[in-house]
N, C-alpha and C positions, 0 to 999 in steps of 0.2 A: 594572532596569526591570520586567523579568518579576516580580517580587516584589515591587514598589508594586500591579501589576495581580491578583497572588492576591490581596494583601489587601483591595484592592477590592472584589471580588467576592466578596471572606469578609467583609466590613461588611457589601454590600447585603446580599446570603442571611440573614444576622444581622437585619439591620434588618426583613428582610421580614416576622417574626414579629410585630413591633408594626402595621406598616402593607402590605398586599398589595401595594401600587405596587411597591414598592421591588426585590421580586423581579421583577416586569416589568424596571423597569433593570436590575439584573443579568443577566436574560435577554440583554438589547439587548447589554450590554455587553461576557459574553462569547462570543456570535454576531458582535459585531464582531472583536472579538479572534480567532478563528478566520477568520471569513474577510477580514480586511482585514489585521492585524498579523504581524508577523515573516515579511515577504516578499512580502507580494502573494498568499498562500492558493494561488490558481491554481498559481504556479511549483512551489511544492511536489511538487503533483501532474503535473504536466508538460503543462499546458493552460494556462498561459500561454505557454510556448516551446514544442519539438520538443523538447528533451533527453530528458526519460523514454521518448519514444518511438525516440528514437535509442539510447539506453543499454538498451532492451528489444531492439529489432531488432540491432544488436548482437553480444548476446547468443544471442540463436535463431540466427541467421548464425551464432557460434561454435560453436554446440551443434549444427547442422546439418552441421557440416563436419565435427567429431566423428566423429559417429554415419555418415555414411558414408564417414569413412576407415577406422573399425574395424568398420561391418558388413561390409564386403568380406573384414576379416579371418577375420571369424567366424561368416560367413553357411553354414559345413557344421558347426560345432557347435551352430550354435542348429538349423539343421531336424534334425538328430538329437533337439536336445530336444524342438522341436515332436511329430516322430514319437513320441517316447515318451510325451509328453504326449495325445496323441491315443488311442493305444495304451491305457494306462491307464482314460481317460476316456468315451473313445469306443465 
C-alpha cells in the first residue's frame, strides 16, 4: 500500500513539470498522507490518546527513583567533586 502511494506522489511531482496544478495535488496528497494515513497521525504522537504521555511519565518516574536511590549513595563523592570543582575554578 505504502508503495502504490510513493508512486503516487512520484507521478504527481513528475507531472508537475508539464502543468503546475498537479504538484498542488501532490502537496494535498501527501499532507493527507501524513496527517490522516497509517494511524490517525495524532496517535503517533500521543495526542490522540494518553499513551506517550504515560510511556514518558513513566519513564521520569523511573529515572527519578534512580537518581535518588543512588544519590544518597553518593552524595559525599560528588560534594568532594563539587569542592574540587569549585576549588579549581573558583
Amino acid at each position: 500500500m505504502i508503495v502504490l502511494l510513493v508512486l503516487l506522489v512520484m507521478a504527481l511531482f513528475g507531472l508537475g513539470f508539464l502543468n503546475g496544478m498537479w504538484w498542488v495535488v501532490a502537496a494535498v496528497v501527501v499532507f493527507a498522507l501524513f496527517q490522516y494515513g497509517r494511524g490517525g497521525g495524532y496517535d503517533d504522537w500521543g495526542r490522540g490518546d494518553d499513551s506517550g504521555f504515560r510511556n514518558y511519565r513513566d519513564y521520569r518516574d523511573r529515572v527519578d527513583r534512580w537518581d535518588r536511590r543512588y544519590s544518597r549513595q553518593r552524595r559525599g563523592r560528588w560534594a568532594r567533586q563539587d569542592r574540587r570543582d569549585r576549588e579549581r575554578h573558583g
